[in-house]
N, C-alpha and C positions, 0 to 999 in steps of 0.2 A: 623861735629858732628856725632857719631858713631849713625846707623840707631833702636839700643836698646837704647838707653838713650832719642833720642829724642820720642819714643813709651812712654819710660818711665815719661818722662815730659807731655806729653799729655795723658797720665791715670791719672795722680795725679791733672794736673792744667786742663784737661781736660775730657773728654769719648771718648778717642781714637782716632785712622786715618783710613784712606781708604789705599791700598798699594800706590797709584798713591800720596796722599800727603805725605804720609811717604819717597819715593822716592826722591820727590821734595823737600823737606826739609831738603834732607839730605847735600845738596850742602852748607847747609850754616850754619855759626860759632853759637856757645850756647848763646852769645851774640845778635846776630842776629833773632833768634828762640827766644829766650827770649821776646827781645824787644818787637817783632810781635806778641806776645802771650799777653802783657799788651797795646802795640796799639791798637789791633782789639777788647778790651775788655773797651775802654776809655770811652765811650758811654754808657749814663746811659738809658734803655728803656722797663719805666715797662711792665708789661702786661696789656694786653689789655681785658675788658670785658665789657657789655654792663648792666649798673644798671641802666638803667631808670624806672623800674619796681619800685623800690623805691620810684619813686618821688610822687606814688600813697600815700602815707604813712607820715604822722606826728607823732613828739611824743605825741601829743593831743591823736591821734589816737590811737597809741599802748598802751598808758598808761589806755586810758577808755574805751576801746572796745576790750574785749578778743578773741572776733572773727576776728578782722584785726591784731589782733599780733601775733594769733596763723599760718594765712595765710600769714604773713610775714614771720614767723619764717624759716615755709616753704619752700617758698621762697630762702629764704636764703642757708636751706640747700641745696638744687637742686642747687643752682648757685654756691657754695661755691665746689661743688664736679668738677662744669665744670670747675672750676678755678684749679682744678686739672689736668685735662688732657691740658688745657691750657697751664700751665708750664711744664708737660712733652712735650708737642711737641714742646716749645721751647726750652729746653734741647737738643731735639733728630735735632734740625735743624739749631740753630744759631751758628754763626762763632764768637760770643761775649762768648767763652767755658768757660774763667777763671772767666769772670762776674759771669755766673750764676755756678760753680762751688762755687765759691768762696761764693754766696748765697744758695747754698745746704749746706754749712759749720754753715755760721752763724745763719740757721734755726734750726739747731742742736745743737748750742751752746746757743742760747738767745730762747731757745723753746716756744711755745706757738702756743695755738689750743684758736679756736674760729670758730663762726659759723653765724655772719653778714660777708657778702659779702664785702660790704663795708671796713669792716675792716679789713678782710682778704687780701683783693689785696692791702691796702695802709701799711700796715707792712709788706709784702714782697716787698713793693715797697722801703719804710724803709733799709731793707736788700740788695736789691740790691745796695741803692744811697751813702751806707755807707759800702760797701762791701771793697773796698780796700781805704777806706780813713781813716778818725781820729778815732783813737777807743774813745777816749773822747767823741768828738761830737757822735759817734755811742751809747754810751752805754745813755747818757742824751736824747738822739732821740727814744730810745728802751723806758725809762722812761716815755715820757710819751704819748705813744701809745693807744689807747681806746683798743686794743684786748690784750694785756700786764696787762691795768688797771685792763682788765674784767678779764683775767685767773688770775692773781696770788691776785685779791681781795683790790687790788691800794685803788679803789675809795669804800672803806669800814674800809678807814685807816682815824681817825679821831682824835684830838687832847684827846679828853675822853675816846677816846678807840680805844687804836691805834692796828693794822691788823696787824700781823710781816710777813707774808707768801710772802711780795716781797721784803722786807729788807733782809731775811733770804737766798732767791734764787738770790741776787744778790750778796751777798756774798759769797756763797757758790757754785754757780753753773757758775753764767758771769762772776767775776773777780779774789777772791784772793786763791781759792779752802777750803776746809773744812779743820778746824784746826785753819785758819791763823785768828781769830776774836774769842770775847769773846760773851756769851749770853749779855752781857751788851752793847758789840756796836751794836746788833741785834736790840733792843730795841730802844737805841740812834736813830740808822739808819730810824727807821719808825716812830719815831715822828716828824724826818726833811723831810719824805713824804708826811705829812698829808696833806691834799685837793688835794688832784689828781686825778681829773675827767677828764671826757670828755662828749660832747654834742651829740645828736641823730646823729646829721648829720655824726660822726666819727671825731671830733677835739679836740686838747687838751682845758680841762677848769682846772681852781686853784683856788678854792671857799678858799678865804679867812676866812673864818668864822670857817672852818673845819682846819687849820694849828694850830699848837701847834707853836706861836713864841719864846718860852722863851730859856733858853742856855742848850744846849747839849753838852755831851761830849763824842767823837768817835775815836777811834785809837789814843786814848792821846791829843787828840785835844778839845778847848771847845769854842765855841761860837754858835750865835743864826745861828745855820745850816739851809739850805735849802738842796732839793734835790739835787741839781747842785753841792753846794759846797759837800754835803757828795763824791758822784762822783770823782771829783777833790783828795779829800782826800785820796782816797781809789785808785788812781791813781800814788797819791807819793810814795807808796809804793813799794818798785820795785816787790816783791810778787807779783804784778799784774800781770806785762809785762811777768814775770817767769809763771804762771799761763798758761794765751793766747798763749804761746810761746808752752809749753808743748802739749799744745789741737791740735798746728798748725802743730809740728813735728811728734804725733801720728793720725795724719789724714791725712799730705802727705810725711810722709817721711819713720815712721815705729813705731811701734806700742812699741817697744821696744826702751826706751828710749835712746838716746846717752847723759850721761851729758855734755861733753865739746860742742857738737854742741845748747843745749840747752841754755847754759850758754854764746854761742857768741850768739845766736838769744835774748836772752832777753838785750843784753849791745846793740845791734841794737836797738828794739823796746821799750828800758825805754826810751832812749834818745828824743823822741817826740813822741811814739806809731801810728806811722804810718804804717797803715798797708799795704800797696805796696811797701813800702820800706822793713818790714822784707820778704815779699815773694817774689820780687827780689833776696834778699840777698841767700833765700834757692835754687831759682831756678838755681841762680849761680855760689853755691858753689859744688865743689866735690864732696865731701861724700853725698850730695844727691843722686849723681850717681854710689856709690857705690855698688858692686853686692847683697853685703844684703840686699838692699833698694828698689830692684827689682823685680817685680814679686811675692814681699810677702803680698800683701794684698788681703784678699777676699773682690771681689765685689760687693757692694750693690744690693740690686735688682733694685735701678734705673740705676743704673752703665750696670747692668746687660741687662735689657728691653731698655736701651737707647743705648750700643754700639752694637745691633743686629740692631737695626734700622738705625744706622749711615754707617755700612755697607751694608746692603740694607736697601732701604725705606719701611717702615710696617705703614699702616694707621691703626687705630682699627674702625671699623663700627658701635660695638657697645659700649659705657662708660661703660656701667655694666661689661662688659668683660673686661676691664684694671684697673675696680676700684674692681673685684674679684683677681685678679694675683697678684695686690699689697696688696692684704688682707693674698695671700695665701703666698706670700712671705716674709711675714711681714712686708714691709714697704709701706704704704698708704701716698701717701707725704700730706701732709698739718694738718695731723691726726697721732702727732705724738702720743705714748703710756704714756706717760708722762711729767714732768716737766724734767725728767732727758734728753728726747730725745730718739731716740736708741740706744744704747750702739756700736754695729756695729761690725769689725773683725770676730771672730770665731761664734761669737752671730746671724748671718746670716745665719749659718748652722743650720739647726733644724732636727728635722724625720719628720716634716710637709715640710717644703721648699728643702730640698734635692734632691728628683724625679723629682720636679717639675723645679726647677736651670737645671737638667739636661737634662731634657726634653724638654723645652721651645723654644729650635729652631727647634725640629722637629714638635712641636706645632703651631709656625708662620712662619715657612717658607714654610712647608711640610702638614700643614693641619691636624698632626696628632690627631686622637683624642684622650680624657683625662676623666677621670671616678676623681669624687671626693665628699666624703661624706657633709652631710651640715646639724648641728646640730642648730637651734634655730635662730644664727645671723652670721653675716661675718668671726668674729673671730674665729668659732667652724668648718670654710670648714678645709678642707686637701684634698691633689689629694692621691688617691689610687691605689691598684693593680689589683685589682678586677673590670668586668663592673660592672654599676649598673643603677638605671634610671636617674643619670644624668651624664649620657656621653654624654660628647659634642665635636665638634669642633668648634675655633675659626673663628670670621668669617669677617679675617682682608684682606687689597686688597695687597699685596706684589708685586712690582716695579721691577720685575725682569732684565729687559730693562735696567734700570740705572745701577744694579750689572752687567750686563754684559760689559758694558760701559766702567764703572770702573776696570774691570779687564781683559779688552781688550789686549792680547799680554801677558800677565802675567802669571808667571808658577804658579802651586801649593806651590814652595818651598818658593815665595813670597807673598804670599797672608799667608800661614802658621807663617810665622818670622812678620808678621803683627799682628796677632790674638794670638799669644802665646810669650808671655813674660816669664815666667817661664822656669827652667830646664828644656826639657824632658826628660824621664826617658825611657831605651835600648827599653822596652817592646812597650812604646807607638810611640818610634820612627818606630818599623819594624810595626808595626800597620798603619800608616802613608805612610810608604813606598808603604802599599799596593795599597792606593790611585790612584795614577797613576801620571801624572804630571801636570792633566789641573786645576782650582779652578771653577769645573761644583759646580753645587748646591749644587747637592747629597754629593761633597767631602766639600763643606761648611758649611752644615748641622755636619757633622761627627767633623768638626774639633771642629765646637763650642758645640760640645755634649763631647767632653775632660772633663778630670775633671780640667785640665789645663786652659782650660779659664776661669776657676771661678775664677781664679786669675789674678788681675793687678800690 
């Protein structure tokens, strides 16, 4: 397998290679890489965090003492942030890529912010254990999540007065896109919601007393609906699988739609909506690896802060400093901006993240420092051009050791066809040239300050 397609397979189903695994890999067939790619990802393994700080806590307690709920709350948020760096460093270090790839995806697609701890690691754990299996079972396991219930206002949807705001986003944003449903199945859809709770501890409850049992009628369909059957319903529709199919092709394939390849991905994924079988089917079709398909997507800022760290190891010493980079970058994982998610593509590029995209490997690997204003809360930083009093540098431990390791014997021109997927362009090539031929720091810094590597 040509040593650009298999980069290319592992930006899209992964965050990149080292030159030494890209070398290794290259020995062996698309089938083979493939396979190796959903083997090493077979293993379901959430994250790890430590809530015992919780068991200090009853809902007796939080419900009649506004002083232990407001220290819970707390709580919560502090843990809920380290459950952020928690999953970037496992990003930046498991050999499980397409797992949590493939959970970067669906945290994007089935969005949702919340701020018990608790609930926050067991719906990305959710995400993970449903990442490449049933979208049916995924989307009824999304249903009925206590941090899903609580952001989209679930358990406020009652037979007398029913809540449309997660009938309406499951419609419209998890399965069939906007268009495909009338205000009337909106309605339908969240009276077959109604009782959809959950308990302090973070478990689904179904208070019968709050369902609306009588007959509904949804997509032409009429009987006494439950949430499972709406689901079901809303899954016969092939519009669904066409939907999912679209979201999967303009997130790893290209942004700009191909209809024929759209149109066999969804006659793949109507037929059981498996999801490891339609991402097989793309990883192993051609035009995946098509040169338009290459090198054209800009990368996210986790894409970003996590394939600098995959080629060399970057610890951060301090969380404030990775939880300000993804504010300035604009993407905070676990705090997405809305119901909608990120939008993503060109939408990465800003006057706020731009200096900063480019900057950021002379920032952690080189120590440089960075001047940046700070108006009121997170979302008002931007890095500037100007010093001012808050210039800082980063004050991460960078594993030099292991990059030298790693590109032990290895010229410039190989370490360079690792790191740059995209065209280069005449100018940036003799730019390049100047380099010399070793992959020293100094020329690894340079490369990843291209405006070429912002692209996967």
């Amino acid at each position: 397998m040509e040593q650009k397609h298999i980069l290319h397979l592992y930006w899209r189903a992964g965050f990149g290679l080292k030159p030494k695994e890209l070398i290794d890999l290259s020995k062996y067939s698309r089938e083979q890489i493939v396979d190796d790619l959903f083997e090493k990802s077979k293993d379901i393994v959430p994250l790890e965090k430590d809530l015992s700080y919780f068991d200090y806590y009853t809902s007796k307690d939080v419900r009649n003492d506004k002083k232990k709920r407001q220290e819970l709350n707390q709580k919560d948020r502090e843990n809920t942030k380290i459950l952020n760096t928690i999953w970037l460093k496992r990003i930046a270090t498991t050999k499980r890529v397409l797992r949590e790839r493939m959970t970067l995806f669906w945290a994007n697609h089935f969005v949702c912010k919340d701020t018990p701890t608790r609930h926050v690691l067991a719906y990305n754990t959710i995400l993970r254990t449903h990442a490449l299996g049933n979208f049916r079972e995924f989307v009824k396991a999304i249903s009925k999540e206590p941090s899903m219930i609580r952001f989209l206002n679930l358990s406020q949807n009652r037979k007398n007065s029913p809540n449309e705001n997660f009938s309406r986003e499951l419609l419209e944003l998890f399965t069939l896109g906007e268009g495909n449903y009338s205000e009337k199945d909106i309605k339908e859809c969240a009276r077959a919601f109604t009782g959809y709770h959950y308990n302090f501890e973070g478990g689904f409850r179904f208070i019968q007393l709050w369902h609306d049992y009588n007959e509904k009628t949804f997509l032409g369909k009429s009987g006494n609906f439950d949430g499972d059957d709406i689901i079901d319903i809303i899954l016969e529709q092939k519009q669904c699988a066409r939907y999912i199919c679209e979201k999967v092709y303009s997130y790893f394939v290209n942004e700009e739609l191909d209809e024929d390849n759209v149109r066999k991905m969804t006659d793949i994924f109507y037929q059981d909506y498996n999801i490891e079988g339609l991402m097989r089917f793309v990883f192993m079709s051609d035009w995946f690896y098509e040169k338009k398909n290459i090198g054209t997507k800009i990368k996210s800022p986790v894409d970003l802060i996590v394939g600098i760290q995959r080629i060399v190891p970057v610890y951060f010493t301090k969380n404030n400093e990775l939880f300000r980079l993804q504010s300035l970058l604009d993407q905070y994982l676990l705090f997405p901006p809305n119901v909608a998610g990120w939008k993503g593509g060109k939408n990465w590029i800003t006057t706020n993240s731009l200096m900063l995209r480019i900057k950021l490997p002379s920032m952690l690997l080189e120590k440089e420092s960075y001047s940046y204003q700070y108006k009121g809360n997170l979302k008002n930083l931007k890095v500037v051009t100007v010093k001012n009093k808050y210039q800082e540098k980063l004050t991460v431990y960078v594993d030099w050791k292991t990059y030298k390791e790693n590109v032990k014997k290895l010229s410039l021109k190989v370490l360079t066809n690792t790191l740059v997927l995209c065209d280069i362009n005449g100018g940036t090539k003799q730019y390049i040239s100047s380099f010399g031929k070793r992959p020293s720091k100094k020329n690894l810094v340079k490369l990843m300050s291209l405006p070429e590597y912002q692209m996967c």
